[in-house]
LOVOSE-508057 format. One record per atom (N, C-alpha, C): residue number from 1; residue in three letters; atom name; y, x, z. Coordinates in Angstrom, 1 decimal. Each point is the difference from the previous one (the first is absolute). Example, Ala and Ser with C-alpha at 12.3 -4.5 7.8 and 13.67 -1.06 7.14 Angstrom:
# residues 2
<1,"Ala","N",<-5.7,13.2,7.8>> <1,"Ala","CA",<1.2,-0.9,0.0>> <1,"Ala","C",<1.2,0.9,0.0>> <2,"Ser","N",<1.1,-0.4,-0.7>> <2,"Ser","CA",<1.1,0.9,0.0>> <2,"Ser","C",<1.1,-0.8,0.8>> 
//
This chain:
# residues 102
<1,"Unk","N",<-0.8,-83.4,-82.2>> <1,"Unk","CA",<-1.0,-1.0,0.3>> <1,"Unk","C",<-0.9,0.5,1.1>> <2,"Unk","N",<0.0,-0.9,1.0>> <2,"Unk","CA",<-1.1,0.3,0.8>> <2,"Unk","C",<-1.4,0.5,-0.1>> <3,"Unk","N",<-0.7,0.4,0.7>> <3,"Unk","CA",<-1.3,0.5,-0.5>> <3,"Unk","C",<-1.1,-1.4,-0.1>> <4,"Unk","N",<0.4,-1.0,0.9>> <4,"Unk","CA",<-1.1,-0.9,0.0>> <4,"Unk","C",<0.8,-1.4,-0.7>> <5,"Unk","N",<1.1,0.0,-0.5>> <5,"Unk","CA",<0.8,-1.1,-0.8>> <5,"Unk","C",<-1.3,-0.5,-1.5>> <6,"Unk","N",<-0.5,0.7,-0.6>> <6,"Unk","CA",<-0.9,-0.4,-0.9>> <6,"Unk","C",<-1.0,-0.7,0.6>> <7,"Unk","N",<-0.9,0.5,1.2>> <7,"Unk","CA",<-1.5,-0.9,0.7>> <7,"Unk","C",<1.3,-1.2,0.6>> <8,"Unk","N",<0.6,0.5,0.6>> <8,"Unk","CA",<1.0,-1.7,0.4>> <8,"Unk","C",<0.4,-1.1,-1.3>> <9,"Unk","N",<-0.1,0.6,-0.9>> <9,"Unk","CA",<0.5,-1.2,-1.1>> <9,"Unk","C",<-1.7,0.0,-0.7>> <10,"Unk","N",<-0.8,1.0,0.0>> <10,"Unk","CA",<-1.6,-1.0,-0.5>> <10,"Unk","C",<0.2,-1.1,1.0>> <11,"Unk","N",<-0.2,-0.1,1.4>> <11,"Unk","CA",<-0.3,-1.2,0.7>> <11,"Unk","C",<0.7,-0.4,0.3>> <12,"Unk","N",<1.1,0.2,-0.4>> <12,"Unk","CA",<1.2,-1.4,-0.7>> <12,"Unk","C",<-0.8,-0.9,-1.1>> <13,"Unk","N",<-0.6,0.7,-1.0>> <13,"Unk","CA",<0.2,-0.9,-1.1>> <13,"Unk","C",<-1.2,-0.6,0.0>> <14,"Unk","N",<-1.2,0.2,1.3>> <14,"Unk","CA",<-1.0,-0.7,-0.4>> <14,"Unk","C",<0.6,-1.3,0.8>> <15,"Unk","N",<-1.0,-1.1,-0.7>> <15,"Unk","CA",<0.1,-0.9,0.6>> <15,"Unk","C",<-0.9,-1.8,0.7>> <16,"Unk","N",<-1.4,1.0,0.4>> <16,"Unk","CA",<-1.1,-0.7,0.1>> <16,"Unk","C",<-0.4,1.2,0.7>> <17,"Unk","N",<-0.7,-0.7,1.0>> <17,"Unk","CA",<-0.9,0.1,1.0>> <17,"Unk","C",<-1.0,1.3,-0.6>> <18,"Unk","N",<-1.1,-0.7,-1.1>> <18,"Unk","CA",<-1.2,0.9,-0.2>> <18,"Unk","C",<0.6,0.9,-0.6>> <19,"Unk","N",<1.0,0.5,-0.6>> <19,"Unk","CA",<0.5,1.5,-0.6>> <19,"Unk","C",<0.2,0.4,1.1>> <20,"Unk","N",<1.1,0.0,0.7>> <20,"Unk","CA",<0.2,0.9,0.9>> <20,"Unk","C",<-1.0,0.7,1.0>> <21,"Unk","N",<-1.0,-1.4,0.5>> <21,"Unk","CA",<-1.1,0.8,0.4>> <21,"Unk","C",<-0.6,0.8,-0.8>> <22,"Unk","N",<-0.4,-0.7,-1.3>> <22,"Unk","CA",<-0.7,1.3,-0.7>> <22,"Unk","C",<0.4,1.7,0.3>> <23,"Unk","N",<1.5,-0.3,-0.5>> <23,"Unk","CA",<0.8,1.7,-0.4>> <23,"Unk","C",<-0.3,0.5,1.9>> <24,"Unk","N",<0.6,-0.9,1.2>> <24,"Unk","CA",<-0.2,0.4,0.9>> <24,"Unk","C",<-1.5,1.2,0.3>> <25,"Unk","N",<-0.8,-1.2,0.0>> <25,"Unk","CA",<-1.7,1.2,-0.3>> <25,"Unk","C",<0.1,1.1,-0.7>> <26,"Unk","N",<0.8,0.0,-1.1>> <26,"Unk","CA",<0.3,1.0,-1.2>> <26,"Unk","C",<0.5,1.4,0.5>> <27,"Unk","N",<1.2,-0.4,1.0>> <27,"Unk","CA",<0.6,1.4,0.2>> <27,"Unk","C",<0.0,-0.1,1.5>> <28,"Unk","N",<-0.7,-0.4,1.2>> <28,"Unk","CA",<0.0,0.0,0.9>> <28,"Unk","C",<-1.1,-0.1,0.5>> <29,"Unk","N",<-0.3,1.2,1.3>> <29,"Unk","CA",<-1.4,-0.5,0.5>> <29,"Unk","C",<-0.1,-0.9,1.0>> <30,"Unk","N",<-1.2,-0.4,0.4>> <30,"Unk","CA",<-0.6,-1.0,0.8>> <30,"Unk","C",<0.9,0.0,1.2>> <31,"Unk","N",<0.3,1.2,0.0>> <31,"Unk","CA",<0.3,0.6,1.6>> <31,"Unk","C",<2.0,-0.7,0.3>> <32,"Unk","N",<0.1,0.5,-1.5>> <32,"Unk","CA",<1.9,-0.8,0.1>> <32,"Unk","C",<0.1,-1.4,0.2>> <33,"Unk","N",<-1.1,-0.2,-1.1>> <33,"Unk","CA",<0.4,-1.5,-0.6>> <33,"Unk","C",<-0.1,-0.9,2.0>> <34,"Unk","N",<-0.9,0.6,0.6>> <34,"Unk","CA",<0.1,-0.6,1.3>> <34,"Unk","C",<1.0,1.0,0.8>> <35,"Unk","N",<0.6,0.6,-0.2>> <35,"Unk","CA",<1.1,0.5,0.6>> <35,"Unk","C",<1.0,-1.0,-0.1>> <36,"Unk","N",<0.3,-0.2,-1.4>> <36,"Unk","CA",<1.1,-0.8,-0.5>> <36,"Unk","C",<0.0,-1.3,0.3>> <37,"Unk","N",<-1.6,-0.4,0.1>> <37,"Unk","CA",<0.0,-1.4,0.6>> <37,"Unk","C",<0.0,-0.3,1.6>> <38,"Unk","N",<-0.6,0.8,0.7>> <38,"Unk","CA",<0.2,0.2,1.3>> <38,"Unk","C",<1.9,0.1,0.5>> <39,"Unk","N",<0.7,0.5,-0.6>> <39,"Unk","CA",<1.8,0.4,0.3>> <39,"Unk","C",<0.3,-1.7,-0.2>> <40,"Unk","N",<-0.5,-0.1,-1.1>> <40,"Unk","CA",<0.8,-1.7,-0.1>> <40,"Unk","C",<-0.9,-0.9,0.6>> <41,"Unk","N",<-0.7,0.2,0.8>> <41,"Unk","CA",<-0.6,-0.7,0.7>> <41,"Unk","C",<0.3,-0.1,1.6>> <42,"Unk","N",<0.7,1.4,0.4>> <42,"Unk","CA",<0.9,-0.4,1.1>> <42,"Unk","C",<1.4,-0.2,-0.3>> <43,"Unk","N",<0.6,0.4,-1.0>> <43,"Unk","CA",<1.1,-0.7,-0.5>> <43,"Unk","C",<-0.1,-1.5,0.2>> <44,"Unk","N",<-0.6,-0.8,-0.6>> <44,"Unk","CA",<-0.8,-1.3,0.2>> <44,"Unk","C",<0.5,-0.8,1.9>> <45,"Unk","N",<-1.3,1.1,0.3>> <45,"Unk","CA",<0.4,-0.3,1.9>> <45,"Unk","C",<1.0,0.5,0.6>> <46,"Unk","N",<0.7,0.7,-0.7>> <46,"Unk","CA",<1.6,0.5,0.6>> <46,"Unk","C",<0.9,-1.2,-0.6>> <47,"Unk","N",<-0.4,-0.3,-0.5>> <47,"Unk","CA",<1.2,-1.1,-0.8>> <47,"Unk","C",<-0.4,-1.8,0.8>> <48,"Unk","N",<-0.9,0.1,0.5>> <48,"Unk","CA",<-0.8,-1.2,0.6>> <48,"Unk","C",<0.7,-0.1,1.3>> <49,"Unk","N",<0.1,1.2,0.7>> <49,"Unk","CA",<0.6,0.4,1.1>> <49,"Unk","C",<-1.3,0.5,1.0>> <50,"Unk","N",<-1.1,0.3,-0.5>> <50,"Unk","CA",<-1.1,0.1,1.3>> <50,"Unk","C",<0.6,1.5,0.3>> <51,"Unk","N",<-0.2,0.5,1.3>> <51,"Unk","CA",<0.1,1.4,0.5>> <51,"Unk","C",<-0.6,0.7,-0.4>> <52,"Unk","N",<0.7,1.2,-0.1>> <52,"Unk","CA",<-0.2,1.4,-0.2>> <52,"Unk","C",<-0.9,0.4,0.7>> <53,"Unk","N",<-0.5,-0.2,0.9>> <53,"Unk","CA",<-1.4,0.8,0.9>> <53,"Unk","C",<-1.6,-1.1,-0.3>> <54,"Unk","N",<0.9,-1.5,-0.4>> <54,"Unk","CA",<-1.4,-0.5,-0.9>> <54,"Unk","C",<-0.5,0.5,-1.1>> <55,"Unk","N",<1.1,0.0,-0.7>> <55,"Unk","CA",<-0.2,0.4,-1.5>> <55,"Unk","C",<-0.7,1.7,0.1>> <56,"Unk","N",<0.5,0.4,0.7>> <56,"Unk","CA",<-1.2,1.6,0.4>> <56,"Unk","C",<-1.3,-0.3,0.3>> <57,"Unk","N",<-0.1,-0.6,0.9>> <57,"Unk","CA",<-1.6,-0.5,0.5>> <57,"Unk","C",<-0.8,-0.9,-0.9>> <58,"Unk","N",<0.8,-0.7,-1.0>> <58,"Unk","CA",<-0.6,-0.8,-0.7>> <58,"Unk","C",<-0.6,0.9,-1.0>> <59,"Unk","N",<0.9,0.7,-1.0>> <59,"Unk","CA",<-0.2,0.8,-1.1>> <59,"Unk","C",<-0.2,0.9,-0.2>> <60,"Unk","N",<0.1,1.2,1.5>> <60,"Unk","CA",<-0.7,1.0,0.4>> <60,"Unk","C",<0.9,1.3,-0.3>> <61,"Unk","N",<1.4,-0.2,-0.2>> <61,"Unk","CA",<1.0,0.8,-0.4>> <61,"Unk","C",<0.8,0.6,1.1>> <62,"Unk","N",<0.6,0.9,-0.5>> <62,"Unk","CA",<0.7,0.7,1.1>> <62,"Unk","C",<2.1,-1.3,0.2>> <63,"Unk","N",<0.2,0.0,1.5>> <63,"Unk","CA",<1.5,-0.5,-0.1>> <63,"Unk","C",<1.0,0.6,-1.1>> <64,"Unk","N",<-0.2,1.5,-0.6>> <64,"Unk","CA",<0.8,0.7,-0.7>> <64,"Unk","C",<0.2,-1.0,-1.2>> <65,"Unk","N",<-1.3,0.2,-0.6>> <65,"Unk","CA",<0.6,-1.1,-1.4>> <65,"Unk","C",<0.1,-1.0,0.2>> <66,"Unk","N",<-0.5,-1.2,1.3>> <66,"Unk","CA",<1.0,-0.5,-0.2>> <66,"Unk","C",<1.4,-0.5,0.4>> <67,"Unk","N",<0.6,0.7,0.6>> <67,"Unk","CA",<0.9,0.4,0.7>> <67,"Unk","C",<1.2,0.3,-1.5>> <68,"Unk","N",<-0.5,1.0,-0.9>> <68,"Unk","CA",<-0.1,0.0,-1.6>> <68,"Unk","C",<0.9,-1.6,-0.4>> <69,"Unk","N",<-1.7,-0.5,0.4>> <69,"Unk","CA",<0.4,-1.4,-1.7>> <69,"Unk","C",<1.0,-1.0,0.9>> <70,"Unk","N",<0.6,0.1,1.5>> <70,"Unk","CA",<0.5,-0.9,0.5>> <70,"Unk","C",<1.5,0.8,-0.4>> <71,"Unk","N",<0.3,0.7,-0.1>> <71,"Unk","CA",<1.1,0.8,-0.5>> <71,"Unk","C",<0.4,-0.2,-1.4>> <72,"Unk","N",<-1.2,-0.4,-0.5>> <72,"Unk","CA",<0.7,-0.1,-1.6>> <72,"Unk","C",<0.5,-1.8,0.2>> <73,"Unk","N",<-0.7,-0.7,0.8>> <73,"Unk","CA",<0.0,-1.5,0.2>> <73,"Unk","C",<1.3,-0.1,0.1>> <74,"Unk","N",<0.4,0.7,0.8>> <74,"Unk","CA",<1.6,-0.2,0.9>> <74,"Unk","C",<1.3,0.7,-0.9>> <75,"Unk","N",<-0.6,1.0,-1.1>> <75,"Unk","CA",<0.9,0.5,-0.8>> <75,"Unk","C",<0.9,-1.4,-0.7>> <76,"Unk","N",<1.3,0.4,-0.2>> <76,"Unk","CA",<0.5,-0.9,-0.5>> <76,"Unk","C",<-0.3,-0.4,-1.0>> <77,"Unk","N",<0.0,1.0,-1.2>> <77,"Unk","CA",<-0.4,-0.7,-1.0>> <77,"Unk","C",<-1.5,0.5,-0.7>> <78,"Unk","N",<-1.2,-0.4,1.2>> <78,"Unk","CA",<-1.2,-0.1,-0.2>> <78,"Unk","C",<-0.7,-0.6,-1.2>> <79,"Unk","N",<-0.8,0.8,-0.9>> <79,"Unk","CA",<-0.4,-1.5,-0.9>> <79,"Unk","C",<-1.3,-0.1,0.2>> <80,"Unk","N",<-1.0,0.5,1.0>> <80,"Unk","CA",<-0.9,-0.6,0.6>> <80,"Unk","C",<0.1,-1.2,0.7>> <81,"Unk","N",<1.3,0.2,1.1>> <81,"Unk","CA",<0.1,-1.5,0.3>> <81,"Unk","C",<0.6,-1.2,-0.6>> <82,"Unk","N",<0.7,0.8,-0.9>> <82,"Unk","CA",<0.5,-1.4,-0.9>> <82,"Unk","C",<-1.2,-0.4,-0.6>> <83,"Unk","N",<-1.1,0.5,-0.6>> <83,"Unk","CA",<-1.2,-0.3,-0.7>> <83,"Unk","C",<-1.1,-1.2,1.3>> <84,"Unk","N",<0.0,0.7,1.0>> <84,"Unk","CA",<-0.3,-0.8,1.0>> <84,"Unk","C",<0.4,-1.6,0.3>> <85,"Unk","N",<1.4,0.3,0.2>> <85,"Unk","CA",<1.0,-1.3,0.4>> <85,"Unk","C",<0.0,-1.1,-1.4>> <86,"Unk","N",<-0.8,0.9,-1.3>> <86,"Unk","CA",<0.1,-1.1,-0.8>> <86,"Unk","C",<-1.6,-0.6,0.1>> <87,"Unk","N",<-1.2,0.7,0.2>> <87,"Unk","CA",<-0.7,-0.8,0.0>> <87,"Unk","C",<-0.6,-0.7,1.2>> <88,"Unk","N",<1.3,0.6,0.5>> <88,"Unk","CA",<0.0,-1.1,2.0>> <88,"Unk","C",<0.9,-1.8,-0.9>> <89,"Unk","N",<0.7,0.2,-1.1>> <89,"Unk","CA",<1.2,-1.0,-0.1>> <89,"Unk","C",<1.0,0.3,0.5>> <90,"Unk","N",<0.6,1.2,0.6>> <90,"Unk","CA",<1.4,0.5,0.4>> <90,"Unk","C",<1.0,-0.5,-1.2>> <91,"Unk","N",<1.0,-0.2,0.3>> <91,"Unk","CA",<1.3,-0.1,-1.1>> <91,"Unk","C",<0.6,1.1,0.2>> <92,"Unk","N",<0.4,1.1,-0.6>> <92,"Unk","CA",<1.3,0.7,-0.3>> <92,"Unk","C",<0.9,-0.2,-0.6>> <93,"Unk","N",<1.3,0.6,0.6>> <93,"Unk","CA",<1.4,-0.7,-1.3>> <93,"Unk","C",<-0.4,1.0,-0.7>> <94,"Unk","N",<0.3,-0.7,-1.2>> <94,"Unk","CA",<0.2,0.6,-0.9>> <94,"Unk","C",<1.0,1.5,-0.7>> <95,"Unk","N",<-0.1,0.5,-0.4>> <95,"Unk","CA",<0.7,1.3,-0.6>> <95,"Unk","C",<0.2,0.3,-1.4>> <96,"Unk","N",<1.2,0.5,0.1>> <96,"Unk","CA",<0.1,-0.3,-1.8>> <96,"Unk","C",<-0.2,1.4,-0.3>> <97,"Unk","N",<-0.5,1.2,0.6>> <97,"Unk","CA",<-1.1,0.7,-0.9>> <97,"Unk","C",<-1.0,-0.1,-0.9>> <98,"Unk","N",<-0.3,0.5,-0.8>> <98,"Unk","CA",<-1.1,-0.1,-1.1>> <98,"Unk","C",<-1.3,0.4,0.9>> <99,"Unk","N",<-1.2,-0.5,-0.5>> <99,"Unk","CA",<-1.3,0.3,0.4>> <99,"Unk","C",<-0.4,-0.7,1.3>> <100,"Unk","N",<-1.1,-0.2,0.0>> <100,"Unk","CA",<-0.5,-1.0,0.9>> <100,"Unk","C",<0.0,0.6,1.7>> <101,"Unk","N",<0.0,0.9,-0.1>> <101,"Unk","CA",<0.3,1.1,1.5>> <101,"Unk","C",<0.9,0.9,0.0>> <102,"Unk","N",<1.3,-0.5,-0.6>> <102,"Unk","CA",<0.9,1.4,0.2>> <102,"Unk","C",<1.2,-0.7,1.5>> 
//
């Protein structure tokens, strides 16, 4: 078993908004929690299509990461961008694997 397969199945199993923030505050500082939300926030404008030298100037980051999240975008089987493309309304075919992102 992986080392982080347990924290990946707690935030699996929550399933509302104010828990997760709660635990979020719980085991993470101020400093990640805007880490974490800053990455998916150019994920966000990488997936919109604005450029890579906006998205620097805008957010104040270096091209490395995101140069990063546009790499996971383009992976084939990304599940950031599938997560994206669905709350854009993307259709994917379907797959008859189990689990919502495999």
């Amino acid at each position: 078993m992986a080392r982080n397969d347990e924290i990946t199945g707690v935030f699996a199993d929550i399933k509302d908004t104010t828990t997760m923030k709660r635990l979020f505050k719980e085991i993470f500082t101020p400093a990640e929690i805007r880490d974490v939300a800053l990455r998916w926030r150019l994920m966000k404008m990488l997936h919109r299509g604005v450029p890579q030298r906006e998205i620097a100037a805008k957010l104040g980051i270096s091209l490395c990461k995101i140069t990063r999240g546009s790499r996971v975008l383009k992976a084939r089987r990304s599940v950031s961008k599938k997560i994206l493309d669905q709350k854009k309304g993307v259709k994917h075919a379907s797959r008859k694997k189990t689990g919502a992102f495999t």
